[in-house]
C-alpha positions as CSV (number, residue, x, y, z in Angstrom):
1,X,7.8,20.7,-21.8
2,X,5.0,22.9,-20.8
3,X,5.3,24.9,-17.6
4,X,3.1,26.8,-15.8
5,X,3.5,29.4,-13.4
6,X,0.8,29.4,-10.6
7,X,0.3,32.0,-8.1
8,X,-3.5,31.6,-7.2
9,X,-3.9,28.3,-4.8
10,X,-7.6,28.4,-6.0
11,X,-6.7,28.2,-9.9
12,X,-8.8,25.6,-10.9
13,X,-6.1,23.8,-13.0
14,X,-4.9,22.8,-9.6
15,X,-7.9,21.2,-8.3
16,X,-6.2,18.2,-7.9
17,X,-3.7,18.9,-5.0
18,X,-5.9,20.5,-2.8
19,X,-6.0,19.9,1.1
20,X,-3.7,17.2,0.5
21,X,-4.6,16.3,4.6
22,X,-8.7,16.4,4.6
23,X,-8.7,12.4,4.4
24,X,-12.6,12.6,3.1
25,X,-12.4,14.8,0.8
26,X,-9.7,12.8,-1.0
27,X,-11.2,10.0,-0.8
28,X,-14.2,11.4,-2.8
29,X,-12.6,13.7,-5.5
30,X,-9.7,10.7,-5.9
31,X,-12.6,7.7,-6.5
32,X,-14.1,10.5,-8.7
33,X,-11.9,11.6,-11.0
34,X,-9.5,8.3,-11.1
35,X,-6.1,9.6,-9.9
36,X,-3.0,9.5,-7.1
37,X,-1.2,11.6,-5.6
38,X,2.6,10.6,-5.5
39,X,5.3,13.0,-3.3
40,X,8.8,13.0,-3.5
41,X,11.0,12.9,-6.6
42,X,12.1,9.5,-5.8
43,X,8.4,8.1,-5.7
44,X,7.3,10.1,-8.2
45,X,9.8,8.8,-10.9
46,X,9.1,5.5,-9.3
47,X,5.4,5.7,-10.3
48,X,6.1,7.0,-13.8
49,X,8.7,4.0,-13.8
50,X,6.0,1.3,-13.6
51,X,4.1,3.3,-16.5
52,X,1.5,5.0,-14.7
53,X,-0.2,7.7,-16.6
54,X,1.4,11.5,-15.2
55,X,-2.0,13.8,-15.1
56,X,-0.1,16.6,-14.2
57,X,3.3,17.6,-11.9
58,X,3.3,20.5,-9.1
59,X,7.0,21.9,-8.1
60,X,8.2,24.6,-5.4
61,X,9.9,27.5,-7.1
62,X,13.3,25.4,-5.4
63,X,12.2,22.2,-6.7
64,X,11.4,23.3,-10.5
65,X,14.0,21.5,-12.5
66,X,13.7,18.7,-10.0
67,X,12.0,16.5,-12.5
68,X,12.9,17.7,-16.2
69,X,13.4,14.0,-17.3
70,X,10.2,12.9,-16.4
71,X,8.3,15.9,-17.5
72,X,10.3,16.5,-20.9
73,X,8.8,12.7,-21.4
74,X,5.4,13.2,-20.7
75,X,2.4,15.5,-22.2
76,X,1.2,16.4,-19.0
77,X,1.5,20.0,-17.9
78,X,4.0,21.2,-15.1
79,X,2.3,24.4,-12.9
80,X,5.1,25.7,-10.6
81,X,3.9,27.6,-7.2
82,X,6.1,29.4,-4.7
83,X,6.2,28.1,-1.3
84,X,3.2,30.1,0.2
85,X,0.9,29.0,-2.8
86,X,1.7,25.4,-2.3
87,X,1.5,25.8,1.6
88,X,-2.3,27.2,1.0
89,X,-3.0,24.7,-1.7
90,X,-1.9,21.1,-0.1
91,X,-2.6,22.2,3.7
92,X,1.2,21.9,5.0
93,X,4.7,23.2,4.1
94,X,5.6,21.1,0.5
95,X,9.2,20.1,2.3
96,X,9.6,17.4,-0.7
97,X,8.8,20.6,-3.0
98,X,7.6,18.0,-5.9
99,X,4.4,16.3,-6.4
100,X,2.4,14.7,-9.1
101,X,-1.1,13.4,-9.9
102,X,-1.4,10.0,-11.5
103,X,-4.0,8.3,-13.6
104,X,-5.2,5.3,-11.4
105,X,-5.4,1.6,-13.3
106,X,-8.3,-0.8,-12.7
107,X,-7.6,-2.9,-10.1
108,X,-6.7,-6.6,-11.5
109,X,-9.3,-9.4,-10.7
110,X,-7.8,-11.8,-8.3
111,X,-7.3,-14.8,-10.6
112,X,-4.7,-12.9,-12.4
113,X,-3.2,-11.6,-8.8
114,X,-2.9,-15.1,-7.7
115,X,-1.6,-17.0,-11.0
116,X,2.2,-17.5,-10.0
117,X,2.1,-16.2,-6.4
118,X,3.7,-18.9,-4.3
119,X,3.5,-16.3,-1.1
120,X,0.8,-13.4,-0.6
121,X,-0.5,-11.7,2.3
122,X,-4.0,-10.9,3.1
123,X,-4.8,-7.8,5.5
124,X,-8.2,-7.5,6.9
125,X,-9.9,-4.3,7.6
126,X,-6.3,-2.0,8.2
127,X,-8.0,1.2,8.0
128,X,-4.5,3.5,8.5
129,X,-2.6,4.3,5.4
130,X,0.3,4.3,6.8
131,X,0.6,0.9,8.5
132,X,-0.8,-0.5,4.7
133,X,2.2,1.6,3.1
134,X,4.4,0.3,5.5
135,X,3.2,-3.6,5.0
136,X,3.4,-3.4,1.2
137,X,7.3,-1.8,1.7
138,X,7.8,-5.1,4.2
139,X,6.4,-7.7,1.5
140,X,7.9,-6.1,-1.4
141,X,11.3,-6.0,0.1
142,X,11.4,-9.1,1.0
143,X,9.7,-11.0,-1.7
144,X,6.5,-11.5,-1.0
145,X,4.5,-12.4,-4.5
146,X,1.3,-10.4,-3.4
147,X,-1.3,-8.5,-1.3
148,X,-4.6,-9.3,-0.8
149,X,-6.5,-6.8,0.7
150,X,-10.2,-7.2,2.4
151,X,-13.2,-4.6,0.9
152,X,-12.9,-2.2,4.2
153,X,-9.0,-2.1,4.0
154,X,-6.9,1.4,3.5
155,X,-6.6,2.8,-0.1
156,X,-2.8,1.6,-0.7
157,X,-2.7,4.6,-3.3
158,X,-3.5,7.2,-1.0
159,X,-0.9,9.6,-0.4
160,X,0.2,8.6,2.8
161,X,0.5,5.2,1.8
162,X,2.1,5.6,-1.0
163,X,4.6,7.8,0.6
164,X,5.5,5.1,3.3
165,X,5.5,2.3,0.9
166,X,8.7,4.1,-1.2
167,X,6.9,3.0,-4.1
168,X,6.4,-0.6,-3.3
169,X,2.7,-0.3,-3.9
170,X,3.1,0.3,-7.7
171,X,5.1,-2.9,-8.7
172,X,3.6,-5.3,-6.1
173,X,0.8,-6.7,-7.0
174,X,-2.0,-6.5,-4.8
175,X,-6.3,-6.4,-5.4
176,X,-9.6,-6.5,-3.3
177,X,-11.7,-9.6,-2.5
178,X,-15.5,-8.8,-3.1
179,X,-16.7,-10.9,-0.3
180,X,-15.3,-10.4,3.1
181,X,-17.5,-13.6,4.3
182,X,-16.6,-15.9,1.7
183,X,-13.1,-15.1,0.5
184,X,-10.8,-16.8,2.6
185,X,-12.6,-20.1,1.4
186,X,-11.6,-18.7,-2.5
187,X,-8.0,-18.3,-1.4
188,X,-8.0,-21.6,0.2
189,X,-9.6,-23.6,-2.8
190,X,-6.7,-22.2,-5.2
191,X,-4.1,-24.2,-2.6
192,X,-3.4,-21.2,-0.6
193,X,-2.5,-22.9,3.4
194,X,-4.1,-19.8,5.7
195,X,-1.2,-19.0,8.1
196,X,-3.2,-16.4,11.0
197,X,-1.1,-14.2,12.7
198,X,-2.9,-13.6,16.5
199,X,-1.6,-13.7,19.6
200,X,-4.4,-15.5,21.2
201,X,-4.6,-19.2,22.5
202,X,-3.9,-22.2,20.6
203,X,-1.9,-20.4,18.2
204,X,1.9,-22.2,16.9
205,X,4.7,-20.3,16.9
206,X,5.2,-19.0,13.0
207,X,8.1,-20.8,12.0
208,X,6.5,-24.5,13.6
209,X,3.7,-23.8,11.1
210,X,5.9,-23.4,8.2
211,X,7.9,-26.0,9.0
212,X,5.3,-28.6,8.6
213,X,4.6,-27.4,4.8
214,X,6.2,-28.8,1.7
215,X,8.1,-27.0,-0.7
216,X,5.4,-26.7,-3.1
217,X,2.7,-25.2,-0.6
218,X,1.5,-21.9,-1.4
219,X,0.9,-19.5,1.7
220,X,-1.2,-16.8,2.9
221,X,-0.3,-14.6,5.8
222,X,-3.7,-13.3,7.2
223,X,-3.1,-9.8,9.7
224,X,-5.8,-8.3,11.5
225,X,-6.9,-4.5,12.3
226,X,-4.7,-2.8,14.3
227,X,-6.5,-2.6,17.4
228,X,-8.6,-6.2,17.9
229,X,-6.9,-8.5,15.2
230,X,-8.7,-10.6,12.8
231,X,-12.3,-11.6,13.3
232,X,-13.5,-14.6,14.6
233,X,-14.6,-14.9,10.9
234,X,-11.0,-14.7,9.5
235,X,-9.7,-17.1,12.4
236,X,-12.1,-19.9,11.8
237,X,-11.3,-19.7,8.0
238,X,-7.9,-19.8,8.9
239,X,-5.8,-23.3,8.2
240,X,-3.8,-22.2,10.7
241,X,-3.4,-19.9,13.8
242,X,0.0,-18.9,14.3
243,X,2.7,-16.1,16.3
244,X,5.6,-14.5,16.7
245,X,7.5,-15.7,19.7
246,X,7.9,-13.2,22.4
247,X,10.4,-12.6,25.2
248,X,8.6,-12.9,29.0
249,X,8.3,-9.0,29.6
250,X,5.1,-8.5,29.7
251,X,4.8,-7.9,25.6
252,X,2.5,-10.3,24.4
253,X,2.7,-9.1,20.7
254,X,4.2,-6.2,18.3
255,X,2.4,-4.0,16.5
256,X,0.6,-4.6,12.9
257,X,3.7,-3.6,10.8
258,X,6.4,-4.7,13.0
259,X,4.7,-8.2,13.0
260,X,4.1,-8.0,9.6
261,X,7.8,-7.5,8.6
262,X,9.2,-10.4,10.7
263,X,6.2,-12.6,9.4
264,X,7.3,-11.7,6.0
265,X,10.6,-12.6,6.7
266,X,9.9,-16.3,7.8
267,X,7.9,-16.3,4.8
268,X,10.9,-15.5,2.8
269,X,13.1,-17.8,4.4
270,X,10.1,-20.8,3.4
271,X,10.5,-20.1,-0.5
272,X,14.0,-19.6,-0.5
C-alpha cells in the first residue's frame, strides 16, 4: 500500500480533487483526463465493486484507514491531507473524509444497452446532477433494465450525481443517443412502446396506459427538463402521453424525480 502524506493543497499529484464545486472546470479537466470522482466510503467501495479502475484515493487524517481493503487491492497511490488541506483543495469541509478518482469506461453503444432491456427510461435534457443521481437511484431500485439519456442531459458520473445515486449509476446500465431529433424513432423501431410522462392535455393516466400492453411489450418512460417537460419533439414521438393522477388541490404534477420514482414503480409492477 503506498501512502502519501500531503500538506500542500497545490501539490500537483492532487490535481485531480481540486474545486470539487466549480461545475465548469470539472466538466473540462474530467472529459480531459477520463476520470470520476466518487465520495463516501460506501460509494467508493461501490465503484471499485463494479471494477472501475481506482486512479488514486484522498483521506482526512480521521478517515485514513477508512479504506485499507480497497487500497491494499489496488496500485493506485493513497495521499492523506489534514482537514485544512482538503478544505482548500475540494472547496468545502471533506465531512465524508474519503474520496477517490476513478478511470471513466467508454460509454456502451446503445444496441448493447438495449439487448435484454424489457423496461428503460429515457430522460431528455435534465441538466441538474442531482435530480439524474436521484432518477438512476429510483430505476435501479426498483428494477428498471436501463437509462437512456438525451446528448444535453447531466453527466451521471459527476460527483453530485454520483453521490445521490448511492452508486446506482455504476451497475445500471445507461448510454447517450447521438441524435436528439431522430432517436426516439430508434427506440421505437427496436419495439420499445414510448410511455410520456406530461401533465398536459390528452394525456392517460400511467397505469391505463400500461394496462393496455401485453406481457411481452417493452417500455420506455420518456421525462422531460425540469422546468418545461419534454419538447413538443419528444411528445409527438411519443406512442403515448401519459400521468400521474393527482389529488384536486391545486397540484397539477410532482416534481421530475418524485414523478420519476412512482413512474418507475408502475413500471415495476408491469414486468412483475
Amino acid at each position: 500500500m503506498s501512502v502519501i502524506r500531503v500538506t500542500d493543497p497545490a501539490d500537483p499529484r492532487l490535481a485531480d480533487y481540486t474545486r470539487l464545486r466549480d461545475v465548469n472546470l470539472r466538466r473540462h479537466l474530467e472529459a480531459e483526463h477520463g476520470l470520476f470522482m466518487a465520495e463516501g466510503d460506501k460509494v467508493i467501495r461501490r465503484a471499485a465493486a463494479a471494477g472501475f479502475e481506482p486512479r488514486s484515493f484522498l483521506l482526512t487524517e480521521r478517515r485514513a484507514e477508512a479504506l485499507d481493503d480497497v487500497v491494499a487491492g489496488s496500485a493506485a497511490p493513497l495521499y492523506v491531507v489534514g482537514e485544512q488541506t482538503a478544505r482548500q483543495l475540494v472547496g468545502f469541509d471533506l465531512h465524508r473524509g474519503a474520496l477517490a478518482a476513478f478511470h471513466r469506461r467508454p460509454l456502451p453503444g446503445l444496441d448493447d444497452v438495449l439487448t435484454g432491456a424489457r423496461t428503460i427510461v429515457v430522460l431528455e435534457d435534465l441538466v441538474d446532477h442531482t435530480n439524474v443521481g436521484a432518477i438512476f437511484r429510483s430505476a435501479a431500485g426498483l428494477g428498471v433494465d436501463a437509462v437512456v439519456l438525451a446528448p444535453r442531459c447531466a453527466d451521471p458520473l459527476y460527483r453530485r450525481a454520483v453521490k445521490v445515486s448511492m452508486g446506482a449509476v455504476f451497475t445500471l446500465p445507461y448510454t447517450r443517443l447521438d441524435d436528439w431529433y431522430g432517436g426516439l424513432d430508434t427506440l421505437r423501431a427496436v419495439g420499445f412502446h414510448l410511455m410520456a410522462l406530461t401533465p398536459g392535455e390528452g394525456s392517460l393516466p400511467l397505469r391505463d396506459a400500461m394496462s393496455a400492453l401485453g406481457p411481452d411489450d417493452r417500455v420506455g418512460l420518456l421525462l422531460g427538463t425540469e422546468g418545461d417537460g419534454l419538447s413538443s419533439r419528444w411528445l409527438e414521438r411519443a406512442t403515448a402521453r401519459v400521468h400521474i393522477p393527482m389529488a384536486e388541490r391545486d397540484v397539477d404534477s410532482l416534481n421530475v424525480t418524485a414523478a420519476a420514482a412512482i413512474a418507475c414503480y408502475e413500471l415495476a409492477r408491469f414486468t412483475g
